[in-house]
N, C-alpha and C positions, 0 to 999 in steps of 0.2 A: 504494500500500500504506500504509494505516495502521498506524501505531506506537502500541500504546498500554504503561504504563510503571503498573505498581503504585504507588499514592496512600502513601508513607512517612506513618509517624504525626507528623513534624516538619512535613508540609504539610498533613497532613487541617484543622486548625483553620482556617487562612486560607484554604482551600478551602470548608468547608463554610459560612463566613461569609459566602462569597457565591452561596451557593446560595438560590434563590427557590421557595420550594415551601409555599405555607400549608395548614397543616391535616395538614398529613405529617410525625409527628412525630420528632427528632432523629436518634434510634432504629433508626428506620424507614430514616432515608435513610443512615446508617451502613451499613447493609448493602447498601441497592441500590448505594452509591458505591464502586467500588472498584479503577477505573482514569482515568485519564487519555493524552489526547492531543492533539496537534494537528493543523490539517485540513491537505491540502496543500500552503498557499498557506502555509504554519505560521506564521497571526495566529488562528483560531478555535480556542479549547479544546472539548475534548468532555469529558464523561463520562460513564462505562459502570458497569455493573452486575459482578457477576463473572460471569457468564454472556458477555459480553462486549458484552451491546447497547449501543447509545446512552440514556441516560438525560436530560442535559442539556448544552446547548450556553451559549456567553459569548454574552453579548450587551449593550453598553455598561457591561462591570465587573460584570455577574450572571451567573451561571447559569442559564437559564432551564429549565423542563422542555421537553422534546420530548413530542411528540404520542402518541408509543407509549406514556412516560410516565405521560402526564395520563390516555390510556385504560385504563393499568392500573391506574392509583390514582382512583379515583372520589370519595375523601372530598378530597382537592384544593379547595384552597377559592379558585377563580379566579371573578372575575364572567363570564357568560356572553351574548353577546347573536346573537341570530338573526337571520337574511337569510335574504332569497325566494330563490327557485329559480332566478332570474334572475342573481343578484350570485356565483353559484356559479362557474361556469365562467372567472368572470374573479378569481376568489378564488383559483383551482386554478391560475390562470397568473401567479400573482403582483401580481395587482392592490391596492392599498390598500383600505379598505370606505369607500364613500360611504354618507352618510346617507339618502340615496334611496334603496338595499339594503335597510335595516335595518327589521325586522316590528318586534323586540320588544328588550325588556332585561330579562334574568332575573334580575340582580341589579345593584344601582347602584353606580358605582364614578366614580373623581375623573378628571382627564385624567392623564396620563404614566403609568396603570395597566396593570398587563396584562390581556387579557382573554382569552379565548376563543371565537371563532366558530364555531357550529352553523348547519346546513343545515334546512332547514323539518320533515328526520326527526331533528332533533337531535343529530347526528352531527357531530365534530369536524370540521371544514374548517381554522383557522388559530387561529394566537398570533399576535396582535398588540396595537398600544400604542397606547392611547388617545391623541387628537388632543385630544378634546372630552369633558367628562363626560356622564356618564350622563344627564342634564337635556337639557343641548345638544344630545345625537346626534339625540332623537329631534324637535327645534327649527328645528335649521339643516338646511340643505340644499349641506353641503359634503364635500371629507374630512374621516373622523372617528377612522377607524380606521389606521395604519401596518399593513402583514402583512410580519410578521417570520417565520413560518416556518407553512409552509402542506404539504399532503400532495401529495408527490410534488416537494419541493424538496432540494436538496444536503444539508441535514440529515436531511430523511427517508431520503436516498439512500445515508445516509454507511456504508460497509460494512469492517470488519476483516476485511482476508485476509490476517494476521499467524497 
């Protein structure tokens, strides 16, 4: 059972300071943010909307968006890069992204970036962290990509039956 615990106005600032969400404006995430929790190993913070979904999870002292998230907010300004239909199924089981996977790069972005993984139908598959910049990926022939939270992983799964 998750606990989650109404965001006091004394913690929204250091909270919302580490929220990572470009292009989605202060405003905007004031209102989607409006619970807090932690997962049940109680080291991952969550945040929720008031409706009570997950919006963003920590991830090395950020917030990061979750996937439901990033599907509902489209103006999100994450770089995007694609993989075949082949680097799928092992994306879906927690695989990191090799650059052998990788078709294309929709937008260019530096290493230690977050990015966004799409499927050859352009469909979210994962968040994860740049290895290599945008130059490199499509260059080397190594990992390039970390997958930090992919669909149908513990975050996507993470459920309040509070």
């Amino acid at each position: 059972m998750v606990l989650l615990k109404e965001i006091r106005s004394k913690e929204k600032k250091n909270i919302f300071s580490k929220v990572f969400a470009p292009g989605i404006p202060n405003n905007l995430l004031k209102k989607k943010i409006q619970f807090i929790s932690n997962s049940e190993d109680g080291i991952n913070s969550f945040l929720y909307d008031p409706e009570q979904r997950l919006q963003f999870f920590l991830y090395e002292g950020k917030y990061l968006p979750s996937i439901q998230f990033i599907r509902s907010n489209p103006s999100i300004k994450i770089p995007k890069v694609k993989v075949d239909q082949g680097a799928v199924p092992y994306i879906l089981n927690g695989a990191d992204i090799y650059t052998q996977g990788i078709v294309s790069i929709l937008e260019e972005f530096n290493e230690n970036e977050i990015v966004i993984i799409v499927n050859p139908q352009d469909s979210i598959l994962a968040l994860g962290k740049a290895i290599l910049n945008s130059t490199e990926l499509l260059t080397s022939r190594i990992k390039g990509i970390l997958n930090i939270h992919y669909l149908g992983d513990r975050i996507w799964n993470v459920k309040n039956d509070s």
